[in-house]
C-alpha positions in Angstrom: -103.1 -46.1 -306.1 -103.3 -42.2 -306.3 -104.8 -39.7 -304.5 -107.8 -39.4 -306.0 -108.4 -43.7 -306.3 -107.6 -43.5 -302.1 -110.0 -41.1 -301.7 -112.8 -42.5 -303.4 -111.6 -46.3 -302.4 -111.7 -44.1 -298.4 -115.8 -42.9 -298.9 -116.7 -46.1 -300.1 -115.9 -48.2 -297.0 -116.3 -44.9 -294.4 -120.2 -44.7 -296.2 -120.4 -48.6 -296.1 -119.0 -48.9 -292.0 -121.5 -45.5 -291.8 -123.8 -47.5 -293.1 -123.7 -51.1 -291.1 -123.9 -49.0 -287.7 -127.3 -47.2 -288.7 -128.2 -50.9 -290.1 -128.4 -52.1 -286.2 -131.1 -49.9 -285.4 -133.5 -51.0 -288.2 -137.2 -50.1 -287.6 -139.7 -52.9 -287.7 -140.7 -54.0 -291.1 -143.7 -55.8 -290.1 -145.2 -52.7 -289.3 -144.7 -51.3 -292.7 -145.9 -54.3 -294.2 -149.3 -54.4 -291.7 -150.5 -50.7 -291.7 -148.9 -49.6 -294.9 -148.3 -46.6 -293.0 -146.2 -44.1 -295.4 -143.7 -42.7 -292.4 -143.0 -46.3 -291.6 -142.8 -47.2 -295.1 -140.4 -44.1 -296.0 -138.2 -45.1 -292.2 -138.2 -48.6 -294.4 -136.7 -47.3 -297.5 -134.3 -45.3 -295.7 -133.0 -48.3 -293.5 -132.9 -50.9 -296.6 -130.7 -48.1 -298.7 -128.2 -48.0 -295.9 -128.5 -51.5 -295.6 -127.7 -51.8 -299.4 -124.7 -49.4 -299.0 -122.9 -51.2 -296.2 -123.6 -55.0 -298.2 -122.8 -53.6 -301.7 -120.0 -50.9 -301.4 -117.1 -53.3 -300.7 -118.3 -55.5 -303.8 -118.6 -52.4 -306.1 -115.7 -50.6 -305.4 -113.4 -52.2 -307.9 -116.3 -51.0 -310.4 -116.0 -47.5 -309.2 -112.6 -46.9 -309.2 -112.4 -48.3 -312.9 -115.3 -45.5 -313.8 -112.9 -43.1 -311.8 -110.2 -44.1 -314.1 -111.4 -43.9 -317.2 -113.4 -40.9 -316.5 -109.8 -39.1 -315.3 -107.8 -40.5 -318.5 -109.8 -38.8 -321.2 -108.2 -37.4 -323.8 -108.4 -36.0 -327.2 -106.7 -38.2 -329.8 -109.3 -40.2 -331.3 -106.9 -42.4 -332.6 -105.4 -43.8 -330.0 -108.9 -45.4 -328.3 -109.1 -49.1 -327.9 -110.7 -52.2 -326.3 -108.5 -51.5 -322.9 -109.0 -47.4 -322.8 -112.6 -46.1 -322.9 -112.1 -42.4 -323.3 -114.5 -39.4 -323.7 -113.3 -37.0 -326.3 -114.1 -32.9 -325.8 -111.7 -30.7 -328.2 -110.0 -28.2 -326.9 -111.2 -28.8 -323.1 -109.2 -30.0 -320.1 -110.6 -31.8 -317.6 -112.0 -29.8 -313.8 -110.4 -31.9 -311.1 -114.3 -31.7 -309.5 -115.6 -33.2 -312.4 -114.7 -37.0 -311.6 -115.6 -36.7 -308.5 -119.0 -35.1 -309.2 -119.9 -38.1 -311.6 -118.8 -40.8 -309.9 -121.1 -39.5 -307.0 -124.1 -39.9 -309.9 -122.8 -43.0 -310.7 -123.2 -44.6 -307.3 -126.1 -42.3 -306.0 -128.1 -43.6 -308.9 -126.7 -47.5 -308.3 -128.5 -47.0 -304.9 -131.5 -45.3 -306.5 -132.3 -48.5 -308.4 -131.9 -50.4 -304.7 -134.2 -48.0 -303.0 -137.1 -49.0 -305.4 -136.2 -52.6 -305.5 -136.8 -52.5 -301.7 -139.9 -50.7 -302.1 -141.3 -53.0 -304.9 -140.3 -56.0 -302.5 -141.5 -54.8 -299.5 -144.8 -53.6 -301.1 -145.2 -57.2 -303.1 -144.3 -59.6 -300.5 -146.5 -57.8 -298.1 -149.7 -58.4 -300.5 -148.7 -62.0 -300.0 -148.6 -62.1 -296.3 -151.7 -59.8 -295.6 -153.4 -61.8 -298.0 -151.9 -65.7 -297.1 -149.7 -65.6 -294.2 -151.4 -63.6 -291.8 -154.9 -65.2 -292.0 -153.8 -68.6 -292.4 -153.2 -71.1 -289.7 -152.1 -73.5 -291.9 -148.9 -74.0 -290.4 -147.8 -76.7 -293.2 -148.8 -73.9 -296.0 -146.4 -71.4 -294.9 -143.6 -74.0 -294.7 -143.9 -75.3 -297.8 -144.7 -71.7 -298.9 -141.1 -70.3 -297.3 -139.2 -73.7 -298.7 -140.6 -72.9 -301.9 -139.3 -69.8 -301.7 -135.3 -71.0 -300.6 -135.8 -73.0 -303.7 -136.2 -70.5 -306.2 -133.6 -68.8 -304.6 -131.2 -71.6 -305.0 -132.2 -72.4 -308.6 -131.6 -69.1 -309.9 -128.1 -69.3 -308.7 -127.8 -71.6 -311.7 -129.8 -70.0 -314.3 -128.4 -68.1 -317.4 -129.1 -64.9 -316.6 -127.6 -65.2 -313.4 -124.1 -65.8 -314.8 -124.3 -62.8 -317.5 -124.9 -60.8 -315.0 -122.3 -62.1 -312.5 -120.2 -61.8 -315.6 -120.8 -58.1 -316.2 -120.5 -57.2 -312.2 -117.3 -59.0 -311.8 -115.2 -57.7 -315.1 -115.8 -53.7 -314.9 -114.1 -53.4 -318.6 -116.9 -55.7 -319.9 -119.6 -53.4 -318.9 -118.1 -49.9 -319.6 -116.8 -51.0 -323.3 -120.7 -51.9 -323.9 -122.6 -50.0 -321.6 -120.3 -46.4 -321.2 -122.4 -43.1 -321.4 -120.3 -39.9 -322.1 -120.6 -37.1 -319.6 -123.1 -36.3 -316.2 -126.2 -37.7 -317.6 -124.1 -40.5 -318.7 -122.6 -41.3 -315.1 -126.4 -41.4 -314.1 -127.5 -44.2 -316.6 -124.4 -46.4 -316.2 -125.2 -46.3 -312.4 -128.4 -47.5 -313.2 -127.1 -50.1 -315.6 -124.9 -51.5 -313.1 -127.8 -51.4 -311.0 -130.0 -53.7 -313.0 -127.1 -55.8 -313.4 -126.4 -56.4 -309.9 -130.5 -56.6 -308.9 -129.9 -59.3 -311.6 -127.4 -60.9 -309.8 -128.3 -60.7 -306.1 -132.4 -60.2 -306.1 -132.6 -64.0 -304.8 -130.7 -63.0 -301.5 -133.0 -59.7 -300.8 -136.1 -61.4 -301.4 -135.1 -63.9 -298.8 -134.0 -61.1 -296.5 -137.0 -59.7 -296.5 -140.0 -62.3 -296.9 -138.4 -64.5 -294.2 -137.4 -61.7 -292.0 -133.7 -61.9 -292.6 -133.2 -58.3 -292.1 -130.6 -58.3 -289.1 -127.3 -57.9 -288.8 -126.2 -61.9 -289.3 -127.9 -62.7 -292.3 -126.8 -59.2 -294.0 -122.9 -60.0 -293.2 -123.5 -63.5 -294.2 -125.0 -62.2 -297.8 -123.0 -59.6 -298.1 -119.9 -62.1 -297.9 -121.3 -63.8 -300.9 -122.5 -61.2 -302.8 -118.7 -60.0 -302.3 -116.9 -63.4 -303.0 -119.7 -63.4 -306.7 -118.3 -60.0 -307.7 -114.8 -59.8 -307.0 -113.4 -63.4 -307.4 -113.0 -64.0 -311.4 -114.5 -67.9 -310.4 -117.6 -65.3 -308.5 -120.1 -68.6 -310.2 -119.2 -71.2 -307.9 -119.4 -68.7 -304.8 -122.9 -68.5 -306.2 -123.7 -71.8 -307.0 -122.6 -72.9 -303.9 -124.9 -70.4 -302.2 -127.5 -72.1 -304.4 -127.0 -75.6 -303.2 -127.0 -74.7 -299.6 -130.0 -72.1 -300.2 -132.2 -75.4 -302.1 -131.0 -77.3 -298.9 -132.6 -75.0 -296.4 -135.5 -74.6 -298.5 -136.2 -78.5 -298.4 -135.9 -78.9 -294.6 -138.0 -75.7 -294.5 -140.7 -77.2 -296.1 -140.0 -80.8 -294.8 -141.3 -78.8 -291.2 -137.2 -80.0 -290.0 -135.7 -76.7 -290.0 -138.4 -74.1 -289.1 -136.5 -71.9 -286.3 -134.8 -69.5 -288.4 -137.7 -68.1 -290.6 -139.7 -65.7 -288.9 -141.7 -65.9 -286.2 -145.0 -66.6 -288.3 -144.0 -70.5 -288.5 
């Protein structure tokens, strides 16, 4: 590994340990949800982005030091590209020794852009549910079958088609640059955001959970980002997930069943 790879692999994990110590301090999400208050809405936002840097930076790293790579190794001969070398060609130009360094910053600050707004659309939609269900119910059976509905889903999706392309794309970093590889600063951008949508793809199941049941502590984002970790870097990452699926479907049925209630939130 050379310089540059250390350094990057280095502000990965220093952003990522950064990022689980501001994670402990988490403002209350109910408030957001209750008052739709913007500050607490924006405090939200801020706390689930760092939240998503310290769960996904370990799992994306091997993605990010294969942009590096590539992005460093351009050259000119266009004759010598193939399936194994992606490389950007620009006559008569060498490369700045900033350059990488500036897009693989775009690359990962626009990975976490597509996080911030997933946490925003989830916060926003799940708390039309509870406002609207939850919180003027006290139909105590409704809301378990309502939450052990939702550990189902969860756990079926870990077996669906779509969930294994883009499992497949997070885990093999070749197989997404060779079809989804953008030359230049605006193309660092979109790729980020590619490998956004592919992991939202793979991992929205866990988030949802995370934040309709009030998992958003400490335990349960360790516990999911050990998954999420074991999905994207082992090659056989489908049977961490399906195995997440069968216990996730196992919950969800004592959930509902009213035999395994205590660690949902509090409104059960």
């Amino acid at each position: 590994m050379d310089r540059v790879q250390k350094a990057v692999v280095i502000s990965l994990i220093t952003t990522s340990a950064i990022a689980w110590f501001a994670s402990i301090d988490s403002p209350d999400m109910m408030v957001a949800m209750t008052t739709y208050n913007p500050l607490s809405i924006s405090l939200f936002t801020a706390s689930w982005t760092a939240g998503m840097a310290a769960m996904m930076f370990p799992a994306i790293t091997p993605m990010v030091l294969m942009y590096n790579r590539l992005v460093i190794n351009r050259k000119n001969n266009r004759d010598r590209q193939s399936s194994v070398t992606i490389q950007e060609e620009k006559e008569g130009e060498t490369i700045s020794s900033t350059l990488p360094s500036l897009r693989v910053i775009l690359f990962v600050g626009s990975y976490l852009l597509v996080w911030a707004l997933t946490g925003i659309v989830l916060l926003l939609g799940w708390s039309a549910v509870m406002n609207s269900t939850i919180m003027t119910t006290g139909n105590t059976v409704f809301i378990q079958y309502l939450y052990g509905s939702l550990l189902i889903i969860a756990g079926a999706y870990q077996f669906t088609p779509l969930k294994r392309i883009c499992i497949g794309y997070c885990e093999s970093p070749m197989s997404f640059f060779m079809r989804r590889w953008r030359d230049g600063a605006s193309g660092a951008f979109k790729m980020g955001v590619y490998h956004g949508i592919y992991c939202l793809g793979c991992c929205w199941a866990y988030f949802l959970l995370m934040v309709a049941l009030g998992w958003m502590n400490l335990l349960w984002m360790g516990l999911f980002a050990g998954i999420i970790f074991g999905e994207k870097i082992w090659s056989r990452g489908i049977w961490v997930a399906r195995a997440a699926g069968v216990g996730l479907t196992i919950i969800g049925v004592l959930i509902a069943s009213g035999m395994l209630t205590s660690i949902v939130s509090v409104h059960i």
